[in-house]
C-alpha positions as CSV (number, residue, x, y, z in Angstrom):
1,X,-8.7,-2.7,-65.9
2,X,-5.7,-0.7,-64.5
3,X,-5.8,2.7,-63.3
4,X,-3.0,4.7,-64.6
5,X,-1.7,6.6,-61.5
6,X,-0.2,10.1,-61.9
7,X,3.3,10.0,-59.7
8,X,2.5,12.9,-56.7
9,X,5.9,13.5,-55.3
10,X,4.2,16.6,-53.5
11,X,2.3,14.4,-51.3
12,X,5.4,12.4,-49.8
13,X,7.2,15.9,-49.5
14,X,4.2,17.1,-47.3
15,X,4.1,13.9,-45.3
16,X,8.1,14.1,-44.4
17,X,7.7,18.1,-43.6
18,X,4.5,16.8,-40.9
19,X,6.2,13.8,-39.9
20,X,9.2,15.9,-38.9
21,X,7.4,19.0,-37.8
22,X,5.6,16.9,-35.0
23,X,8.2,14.4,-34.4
24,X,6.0,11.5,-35.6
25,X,6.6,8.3,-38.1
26,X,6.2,9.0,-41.5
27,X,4.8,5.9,-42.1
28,X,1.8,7.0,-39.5
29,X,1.6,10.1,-41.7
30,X,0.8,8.6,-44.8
31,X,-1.7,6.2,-43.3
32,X,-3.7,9.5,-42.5
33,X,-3.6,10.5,-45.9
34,X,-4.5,7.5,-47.0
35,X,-7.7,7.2,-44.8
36,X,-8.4,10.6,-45.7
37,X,-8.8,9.8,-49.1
38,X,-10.8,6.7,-48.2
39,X,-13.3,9.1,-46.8
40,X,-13.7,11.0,-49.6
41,X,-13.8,8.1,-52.1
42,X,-16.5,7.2,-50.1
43,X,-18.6,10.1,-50.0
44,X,-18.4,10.0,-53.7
45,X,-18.9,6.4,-54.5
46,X,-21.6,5.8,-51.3
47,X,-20.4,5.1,-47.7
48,X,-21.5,1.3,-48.2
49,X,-18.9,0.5,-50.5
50,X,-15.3,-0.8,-49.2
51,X,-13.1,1.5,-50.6
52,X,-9.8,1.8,-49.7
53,X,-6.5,4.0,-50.7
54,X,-2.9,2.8,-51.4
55,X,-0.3,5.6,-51.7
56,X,2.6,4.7,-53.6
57,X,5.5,4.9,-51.1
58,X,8.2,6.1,-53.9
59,X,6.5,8.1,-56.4
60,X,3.7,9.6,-54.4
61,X,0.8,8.0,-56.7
62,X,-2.4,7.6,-55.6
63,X,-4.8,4.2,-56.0
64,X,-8.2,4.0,-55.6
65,X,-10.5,0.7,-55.4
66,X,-13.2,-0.8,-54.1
67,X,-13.0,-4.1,-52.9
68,X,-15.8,-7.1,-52.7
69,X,-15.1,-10.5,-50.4
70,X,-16.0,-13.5,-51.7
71,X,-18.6,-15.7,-49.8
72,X,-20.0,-19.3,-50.0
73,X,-23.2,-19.6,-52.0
74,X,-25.1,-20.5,-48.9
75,X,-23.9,-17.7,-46.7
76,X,-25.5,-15.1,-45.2
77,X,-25.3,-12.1,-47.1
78,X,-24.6,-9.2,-44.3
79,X,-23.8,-6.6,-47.1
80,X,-24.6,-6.9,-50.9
81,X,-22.2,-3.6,-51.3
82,X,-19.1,-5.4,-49.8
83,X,-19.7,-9.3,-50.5
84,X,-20.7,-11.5,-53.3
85,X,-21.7,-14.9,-53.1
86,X,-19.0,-17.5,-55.3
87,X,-21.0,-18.2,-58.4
88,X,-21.6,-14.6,-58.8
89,X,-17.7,-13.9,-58.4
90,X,-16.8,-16.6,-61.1
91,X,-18.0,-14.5,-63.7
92,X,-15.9,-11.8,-63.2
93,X,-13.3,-13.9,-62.1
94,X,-12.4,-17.3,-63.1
95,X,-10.7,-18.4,-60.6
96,X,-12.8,-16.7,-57.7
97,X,-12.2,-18.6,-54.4
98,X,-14.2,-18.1,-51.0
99,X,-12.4,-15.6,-48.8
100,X,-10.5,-13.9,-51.2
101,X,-11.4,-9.9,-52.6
102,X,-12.1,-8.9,-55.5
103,X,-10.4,-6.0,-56.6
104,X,-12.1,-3.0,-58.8
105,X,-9.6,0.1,-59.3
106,X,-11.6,3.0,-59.5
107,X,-10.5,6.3,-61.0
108,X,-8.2,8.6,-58.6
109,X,-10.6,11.5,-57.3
110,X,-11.0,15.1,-58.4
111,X,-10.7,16.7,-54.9
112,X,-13.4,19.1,-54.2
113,X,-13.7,21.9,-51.7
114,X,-15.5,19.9,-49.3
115,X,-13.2,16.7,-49.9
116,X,-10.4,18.1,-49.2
117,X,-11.3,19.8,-46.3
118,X,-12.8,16.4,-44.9
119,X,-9.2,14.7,-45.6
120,X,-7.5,17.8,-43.9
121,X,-9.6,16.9,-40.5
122,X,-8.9,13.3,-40.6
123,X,-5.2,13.8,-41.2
124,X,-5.2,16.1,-39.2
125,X,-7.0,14.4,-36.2
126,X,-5.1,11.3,-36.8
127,X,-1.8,13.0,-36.7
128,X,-3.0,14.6,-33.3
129,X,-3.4,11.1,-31.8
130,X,-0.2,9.8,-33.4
131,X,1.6,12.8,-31.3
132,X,-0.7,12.0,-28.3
133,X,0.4,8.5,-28.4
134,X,4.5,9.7,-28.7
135,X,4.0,11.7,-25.7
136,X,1.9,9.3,-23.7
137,X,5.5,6.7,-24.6
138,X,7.6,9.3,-24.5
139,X,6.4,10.2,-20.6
140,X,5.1,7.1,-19.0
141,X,8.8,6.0,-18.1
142,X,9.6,9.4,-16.7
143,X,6.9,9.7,-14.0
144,X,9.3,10.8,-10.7
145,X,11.4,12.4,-12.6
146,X,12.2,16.4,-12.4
147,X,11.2,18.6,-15.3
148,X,11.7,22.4,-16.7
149,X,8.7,24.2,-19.0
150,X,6.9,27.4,-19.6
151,X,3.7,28.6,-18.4
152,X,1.2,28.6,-21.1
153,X,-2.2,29.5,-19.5
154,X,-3.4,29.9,-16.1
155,X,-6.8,28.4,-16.1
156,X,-8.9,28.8,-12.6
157,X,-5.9,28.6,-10.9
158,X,-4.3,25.7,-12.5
159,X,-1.2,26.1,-14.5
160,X,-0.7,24.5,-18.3
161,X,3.2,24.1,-18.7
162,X,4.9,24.1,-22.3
163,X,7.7,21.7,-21.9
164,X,8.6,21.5,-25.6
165,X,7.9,18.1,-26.5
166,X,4.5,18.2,-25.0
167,X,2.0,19.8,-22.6
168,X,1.4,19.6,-19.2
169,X,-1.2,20.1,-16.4
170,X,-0.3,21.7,-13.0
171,X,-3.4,21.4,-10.4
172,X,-3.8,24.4,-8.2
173,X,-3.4,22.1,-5.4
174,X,-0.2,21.0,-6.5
175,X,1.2,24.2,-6.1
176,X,2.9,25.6,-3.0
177,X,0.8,27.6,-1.4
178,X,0.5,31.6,-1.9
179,X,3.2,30.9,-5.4
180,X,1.4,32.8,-8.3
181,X,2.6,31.8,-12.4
182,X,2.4,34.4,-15.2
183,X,2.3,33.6,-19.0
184,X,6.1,32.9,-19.7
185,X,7.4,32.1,-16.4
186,X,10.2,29.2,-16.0
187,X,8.3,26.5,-14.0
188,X,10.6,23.2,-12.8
189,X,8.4,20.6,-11.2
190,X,8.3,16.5,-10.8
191,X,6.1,14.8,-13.3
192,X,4.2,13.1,-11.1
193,X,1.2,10.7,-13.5
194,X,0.7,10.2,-16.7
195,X,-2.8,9.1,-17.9
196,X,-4.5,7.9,-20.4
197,X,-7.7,9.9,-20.5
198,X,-10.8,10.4,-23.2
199,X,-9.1,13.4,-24.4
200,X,-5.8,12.0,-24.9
201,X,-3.0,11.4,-22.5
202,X,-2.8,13.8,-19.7
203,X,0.5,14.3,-18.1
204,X,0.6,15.6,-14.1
205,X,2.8,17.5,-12.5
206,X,3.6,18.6,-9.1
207,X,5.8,20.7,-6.4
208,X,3.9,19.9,-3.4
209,X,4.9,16.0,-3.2
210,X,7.9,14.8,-0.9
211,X,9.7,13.1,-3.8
212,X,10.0,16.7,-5.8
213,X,12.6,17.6,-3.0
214,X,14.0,14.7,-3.0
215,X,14.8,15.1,-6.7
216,X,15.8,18.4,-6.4
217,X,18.6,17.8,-3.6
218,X,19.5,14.6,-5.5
219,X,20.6,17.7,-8.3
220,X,22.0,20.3,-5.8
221,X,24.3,17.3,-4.0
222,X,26.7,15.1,-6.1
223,X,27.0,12.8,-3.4
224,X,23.1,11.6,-3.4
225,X,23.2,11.8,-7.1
226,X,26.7,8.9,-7.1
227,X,24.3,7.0,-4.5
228,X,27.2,7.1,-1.5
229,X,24.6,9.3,0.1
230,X,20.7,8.2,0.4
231,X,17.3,10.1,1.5
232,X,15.8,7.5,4.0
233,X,12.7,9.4,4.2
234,X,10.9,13.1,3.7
235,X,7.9,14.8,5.0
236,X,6.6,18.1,3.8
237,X,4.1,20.9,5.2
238,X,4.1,22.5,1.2
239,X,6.1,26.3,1.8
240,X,6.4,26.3,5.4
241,X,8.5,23.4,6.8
242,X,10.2,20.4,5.9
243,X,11.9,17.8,7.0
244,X,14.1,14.9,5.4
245,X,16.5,12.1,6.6
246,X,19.7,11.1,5.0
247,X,22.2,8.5,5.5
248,X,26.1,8.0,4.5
249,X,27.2,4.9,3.2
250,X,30.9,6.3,3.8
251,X,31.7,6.7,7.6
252,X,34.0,9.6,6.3
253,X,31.5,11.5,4.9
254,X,28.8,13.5,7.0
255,X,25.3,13.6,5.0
256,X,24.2,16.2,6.9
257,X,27.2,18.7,6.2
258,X,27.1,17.5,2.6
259,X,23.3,18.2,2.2
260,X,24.0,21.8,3.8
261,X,27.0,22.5,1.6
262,X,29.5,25.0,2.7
263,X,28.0,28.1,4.2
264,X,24.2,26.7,3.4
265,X,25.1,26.8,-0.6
266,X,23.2,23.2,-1.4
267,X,20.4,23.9,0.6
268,X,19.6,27.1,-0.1
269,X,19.3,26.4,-3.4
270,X,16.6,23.8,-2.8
271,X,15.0,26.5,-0.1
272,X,14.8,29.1,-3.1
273,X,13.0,26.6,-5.6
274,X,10.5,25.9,-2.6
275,X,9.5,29.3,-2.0
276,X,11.3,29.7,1.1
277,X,10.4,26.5,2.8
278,X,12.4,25.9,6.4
279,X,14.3,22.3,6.0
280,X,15.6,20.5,9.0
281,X,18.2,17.8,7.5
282,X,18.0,14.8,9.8
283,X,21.1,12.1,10.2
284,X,19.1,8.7,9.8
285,X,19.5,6.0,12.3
286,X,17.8,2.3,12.1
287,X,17.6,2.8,16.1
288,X,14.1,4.0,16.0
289,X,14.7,5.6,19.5
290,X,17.8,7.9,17.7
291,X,15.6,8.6,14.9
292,X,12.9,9.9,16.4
293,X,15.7,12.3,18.7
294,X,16.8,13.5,15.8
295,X,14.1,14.0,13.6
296,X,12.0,16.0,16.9
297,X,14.8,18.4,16.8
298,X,15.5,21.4,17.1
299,X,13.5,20.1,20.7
300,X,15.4,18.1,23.2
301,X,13.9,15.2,24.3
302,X,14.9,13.4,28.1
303,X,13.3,10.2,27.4
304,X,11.4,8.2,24.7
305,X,8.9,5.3,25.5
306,X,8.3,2.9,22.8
307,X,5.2,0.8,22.0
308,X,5.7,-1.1,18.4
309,X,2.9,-3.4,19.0
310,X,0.4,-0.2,18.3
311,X,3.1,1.3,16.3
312,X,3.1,4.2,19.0
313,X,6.0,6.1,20.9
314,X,6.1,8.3,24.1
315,X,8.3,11.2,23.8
316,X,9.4,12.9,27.4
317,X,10.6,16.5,26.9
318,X,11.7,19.3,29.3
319,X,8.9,21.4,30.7
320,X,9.8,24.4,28.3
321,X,11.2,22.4,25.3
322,X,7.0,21.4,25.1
323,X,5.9,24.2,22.7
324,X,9.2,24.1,20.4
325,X,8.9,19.9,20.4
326,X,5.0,20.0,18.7
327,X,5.8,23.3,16.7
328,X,3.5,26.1,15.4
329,X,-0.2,24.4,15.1
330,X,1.4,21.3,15.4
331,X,3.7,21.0,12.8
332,X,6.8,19.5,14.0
333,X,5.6,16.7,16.1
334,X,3.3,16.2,12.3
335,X,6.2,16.0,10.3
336,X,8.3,13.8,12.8
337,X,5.3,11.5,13.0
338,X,5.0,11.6,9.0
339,X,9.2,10.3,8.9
340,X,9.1,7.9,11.5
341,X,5.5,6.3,10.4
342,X,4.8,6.4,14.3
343,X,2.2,7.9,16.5
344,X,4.5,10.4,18.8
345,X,2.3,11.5,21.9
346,X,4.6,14.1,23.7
347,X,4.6,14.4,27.7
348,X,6.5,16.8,29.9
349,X,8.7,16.1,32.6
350,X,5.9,16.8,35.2
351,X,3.3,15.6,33.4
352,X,5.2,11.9,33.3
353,X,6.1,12.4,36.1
354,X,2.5,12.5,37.8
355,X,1.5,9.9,35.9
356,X,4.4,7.5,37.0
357,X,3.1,8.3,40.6
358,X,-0.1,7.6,40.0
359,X,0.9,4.6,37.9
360,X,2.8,3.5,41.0
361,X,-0.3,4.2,43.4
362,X,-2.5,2.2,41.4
363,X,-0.9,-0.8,41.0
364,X,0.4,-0.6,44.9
365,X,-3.0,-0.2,45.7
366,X,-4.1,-3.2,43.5
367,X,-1.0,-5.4,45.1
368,X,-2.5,-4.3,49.0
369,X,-5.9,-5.3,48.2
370,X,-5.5,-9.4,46.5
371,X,-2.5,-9.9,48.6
372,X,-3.7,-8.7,51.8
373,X,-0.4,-7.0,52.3
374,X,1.0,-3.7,53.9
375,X,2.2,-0.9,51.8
376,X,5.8,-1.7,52.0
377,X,5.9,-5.4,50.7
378,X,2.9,-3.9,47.7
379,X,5.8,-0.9,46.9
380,X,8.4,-3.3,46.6
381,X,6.5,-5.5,43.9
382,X,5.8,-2.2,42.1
383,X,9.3,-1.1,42.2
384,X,10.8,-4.4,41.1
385,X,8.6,-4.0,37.9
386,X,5.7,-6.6,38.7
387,X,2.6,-5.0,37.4
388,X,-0.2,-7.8,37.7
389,X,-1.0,-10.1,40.0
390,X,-0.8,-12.7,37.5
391,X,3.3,-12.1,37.3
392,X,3.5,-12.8,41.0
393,X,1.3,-16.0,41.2
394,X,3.6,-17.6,38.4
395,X,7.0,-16.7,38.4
396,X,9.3,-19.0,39.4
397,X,9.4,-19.0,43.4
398,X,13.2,-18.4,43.4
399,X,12.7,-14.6,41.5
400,X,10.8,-13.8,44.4
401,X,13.0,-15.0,46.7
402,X,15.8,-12.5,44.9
403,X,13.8,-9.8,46.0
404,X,16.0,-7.3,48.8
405,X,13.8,-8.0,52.0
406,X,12.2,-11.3,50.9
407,X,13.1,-14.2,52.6
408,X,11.3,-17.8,51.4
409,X,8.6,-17.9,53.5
410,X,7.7,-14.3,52.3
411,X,8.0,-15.0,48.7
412,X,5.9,-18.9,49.3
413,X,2.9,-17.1,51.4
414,X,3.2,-14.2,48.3
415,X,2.3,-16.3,45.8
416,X,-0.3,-19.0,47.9
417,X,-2.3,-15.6,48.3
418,X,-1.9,-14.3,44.6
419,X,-2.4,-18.3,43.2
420,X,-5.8,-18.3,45.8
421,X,-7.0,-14.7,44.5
422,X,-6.9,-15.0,41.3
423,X,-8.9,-18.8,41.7
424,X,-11.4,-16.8,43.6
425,X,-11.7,-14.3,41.0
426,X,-11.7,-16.7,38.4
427,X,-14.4,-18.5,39.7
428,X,-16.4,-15.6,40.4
429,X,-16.4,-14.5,36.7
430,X,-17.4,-17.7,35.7
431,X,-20.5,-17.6,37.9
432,X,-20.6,-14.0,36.1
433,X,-20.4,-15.8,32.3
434,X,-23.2,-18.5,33.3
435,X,-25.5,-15.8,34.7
436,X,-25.1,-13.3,31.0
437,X,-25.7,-16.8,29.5
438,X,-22.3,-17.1,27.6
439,X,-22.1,-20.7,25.4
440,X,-19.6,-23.3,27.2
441,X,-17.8,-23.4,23.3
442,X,-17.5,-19.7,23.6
443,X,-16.1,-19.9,27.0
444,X,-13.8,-22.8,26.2
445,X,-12.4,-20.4,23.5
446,X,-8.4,-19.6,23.7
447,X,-7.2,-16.5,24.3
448,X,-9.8,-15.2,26.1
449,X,-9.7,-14.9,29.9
450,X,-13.4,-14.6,32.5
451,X,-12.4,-11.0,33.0
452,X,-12.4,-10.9,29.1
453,X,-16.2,-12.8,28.8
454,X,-17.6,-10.8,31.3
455,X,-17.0,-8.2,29.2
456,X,-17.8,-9.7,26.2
457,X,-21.2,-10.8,27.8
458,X,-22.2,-7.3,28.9
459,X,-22.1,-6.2,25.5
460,X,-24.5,-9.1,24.2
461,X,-21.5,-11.5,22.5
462,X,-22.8,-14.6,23.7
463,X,-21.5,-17.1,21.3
464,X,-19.1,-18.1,18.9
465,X,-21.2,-17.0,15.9
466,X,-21.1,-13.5,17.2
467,X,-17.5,-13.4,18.6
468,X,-17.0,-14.2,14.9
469,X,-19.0,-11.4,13.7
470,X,-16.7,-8.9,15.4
471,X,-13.7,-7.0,13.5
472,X,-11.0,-6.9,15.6
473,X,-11.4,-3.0,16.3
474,X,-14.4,-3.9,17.8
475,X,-13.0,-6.6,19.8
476,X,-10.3,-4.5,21.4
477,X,-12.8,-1.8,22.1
478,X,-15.2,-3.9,24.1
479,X,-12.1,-5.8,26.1
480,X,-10.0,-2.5,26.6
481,X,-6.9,-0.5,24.6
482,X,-4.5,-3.1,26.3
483,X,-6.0,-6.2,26.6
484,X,-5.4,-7.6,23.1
485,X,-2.5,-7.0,20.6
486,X,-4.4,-6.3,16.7
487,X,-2.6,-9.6,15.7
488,X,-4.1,-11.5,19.0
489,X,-7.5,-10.0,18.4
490,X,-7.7,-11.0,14.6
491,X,-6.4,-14.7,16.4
492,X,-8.7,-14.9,18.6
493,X,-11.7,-14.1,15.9
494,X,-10.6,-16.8,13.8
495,X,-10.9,-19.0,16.1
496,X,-14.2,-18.1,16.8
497,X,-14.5,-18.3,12.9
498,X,-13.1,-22.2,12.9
499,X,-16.6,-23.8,12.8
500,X,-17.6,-21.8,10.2
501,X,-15.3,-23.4,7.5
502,X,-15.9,-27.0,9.1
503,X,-19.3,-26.7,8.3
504,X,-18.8,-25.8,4.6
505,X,-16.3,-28.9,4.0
506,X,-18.9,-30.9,6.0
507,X,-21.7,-29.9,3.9
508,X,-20.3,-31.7,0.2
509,X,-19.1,-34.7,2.2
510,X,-23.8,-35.3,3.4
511,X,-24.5,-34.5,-0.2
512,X,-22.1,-37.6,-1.3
């Protein structure tokens, strides 16, 4: 039997009017309704029933039915309401086949008070997540991108921007410090995530980060914005001080002028937006020697010792450039560290100078005591920038020789007495390993020298098995800050490791 359905143009009107109104699909408007109805069809008929709705898509009309899946005799029946085993279905229907549903239209509901209010929640709730799902696309491909809203509420100190299309959350310690928003205010900040949460998606933004300046002088300068200028790198102390390093693909263009702009325009500009925070634009150089001159200023610096192995750098300034190079609690020598990605320990004049003296002493002293030599020959070595006895035991004989003051003899008798010391030594540290009971396979290990077991021995690593144990921190720590590069330690542990993986491939090969 056919339900006669009453065209209900009114309900199509509404669905373009919300569809519209929150910038949604029709199409996902009229699937609310549609559910809605569902819902209340099945509060009337019983909530075990498979009712569903259709809603004519040109007149507006309303169909109701409930619908019953045909199963095969011998199936399990999981629910009498919704399925009916074949030879039951033939009865109604002739032609009844197994999978099929049978169809029975139902008359279109007399909407009560409580009906409609149900269907108003689920359109309502389901248009809510139809929006939440717009915005959550909408938003995901902007995240780094600049944006303008309102405050809405302050909540604990956290601020809920209106930006039209949607809302968004700004954490209290994403703010710059001491900045206060009222209900109202114009807030511009960089979107910064976009999540999908239990609650919907939840869109994040932010004015502390390094990339919301970036943004904001990629707007204030056309020449970042057309790419012939780019920001190398930026590091922020949130409202106090910044710093940030460009580069000019054009030799006739100066980024630094440019990012200024003419009488301080460009930058102030940015400077307002950050509450007043102090930015030292820095010319970017791929020497990291230059970069890290520049990016120290407004501190001169006399000398720079690097170290990439430990990703370190030694920065010699003045005597009274000392407090202007590290900054107020820090802060400059922070930020320079931040855009360079290196450690930056910063020494005076005097300060490296002492210690160059007493670097010099040392090693003099090290040279008079294995050589046997006077204090003239031992400053020589030093000066000529041998450091180890090791250097002067193997060079090649003639590089001696070149030495101002050496003759052949000098240089031959030199290196007898380093080639003997270091034997001497050598043996005595073995004698040292076979006392703290150190494995031959651990001391036949490469990479590691007696001096380097001795050590290792003091500190109870006896054997390959606990060599291999070791991170490589460790490792360094027991031998010394300069014994080992990180890559020579991790090396070295592998090797101890070796034995480990032949005895996993030996152990399917016995079970053959």
């Amino acid at each position: 039997m056919e339900m006669t359905a009453l065209p209900r143009p009114e309900l199509l009107q509404v669905a373009d009017a919300v569809a519209r109104d929150k910038n949604i699909d029709r199409e996902e408007v009229l699937e609310a309704m549609e559910q809605a109805i569902q819902k209340a069809g099945r509060s009337k008929y019983g909530h075990e029933h498979d009712i569903r709705a259709r809603i004519d898509r040109s007149n507006g009309s309303i169909k109701l039915a409930r619908y019953c899946e045909v199963v095969a005799d011998d199936a399990e029946i999981e629910n009498e309401f919704t399925q009916l085993p074949l030879k039951q279905a033939l009865r109604t229907k002739a032609d009844a086949v197994v999978g099929e549903f049978l169809v029975d239209p139902l008359p279109p509901i007399d909407f009560g008070r409580i009906a409609a209010q149900t269907a108003k929640q689920v359109i309502v709730q389901r248009v809510r997540d139809a929006e939440r799902a717009r915005q959550f696309a909408e938003y995901k491909d902007r995240i780094g991108q600049v944006v303008n809203g309102l405050v809405k509420r302050v909540e604990f100190g956290n601020v809920i921007v209106d930006m039209g299309r949607a809302e968004a959350l700004l954490r209290r310690d994403e703010l710059i410090p001491r900045e206060h928003f009222k209900n109202g205010d114009r807030v511009r900040a960089l979107i910064l995530d976009v999540r999908e949460e239990q609650r919907g998606p939840q869109i994040f933004l932010s004015r502390t980060h390094p990339k919301f300046m970036e943004a904001l002088f990629t707007q204030e300068v056309p020449e970042i914005y057309d790419g012939i200028i780019k920001i190398k790198a930026v590091a922020r102390d949130p409202g106090s001080r910044a710093k940030i390093a460009v580069l000019s693909n054009d030799h006739s263009i100066d980024p630094v002028g440019a990012c200024v702009g003419m009488r301080g325009s460009r930058v102030q500009a940015v400077v307002q937006e950050l509450q007043g925070e102090k930015i030292d634009i820095i010319q970017w150089s791929d020497t990291t020697a230059t970069f890290l001159v520049n990016a120290l200023a407004p501190a001169e610096v006399t000398k720079v010792v690097l170290d990439e192995d430990n990703n370190k750098i030694e920065v010699v300034v003045p005597d009274e450039q000392l407090s202007l190079a590290i900054g107020r609690r820090g802060q400059n020598v922070r930020l320079a560290s931040q855009l360079t990605g290196f450690d930056i320990d910063i020494l005076t004049e005097e300060t490296e100078s002492e210690r160059r003296q007493l670097e010099f002493k040392t090693r003099s002293n090290r040279f008079i005591e294995a050589l046997d030599v006077d204090d003239v020959i031992a400053h020589l070595l030093v000066t000529e920038g041998f450091t180890k006895v090791e250097e002067v035991a193997y060079i090649p004989l003639a590089e001696l020789e070149g030495i101002e003051g050496f003759d052949e003899d000098i240089a031959s008798e030199l290196q007898r007495r380093a080639q003997t010391f270091l034997e001497e030594q050598d043996k005595q540290f073995s004698e040292k390993c076979q006392e703290l009971g150190l494995t031959a396979e651990l001391m036949a290990l490469e990479g590691l020298t007696p001096q380097m077991l001795v050590a290792l021995g003091e500190k109870g690593v006896k054997t390959l098995d606990d060599l291999g144990d070791l991170a490589a921190d460790e490792l360094t720590e027991i031998l010394g800050a300069n014994a080992l590069t990180d890559a020579e330690a991790n090396a070295v542990i592998m090797a101890a490791r070796a034995h480990w993986f032949a005895d996993e491939a030996a152990a399917p090969e016995a079970g053959k």
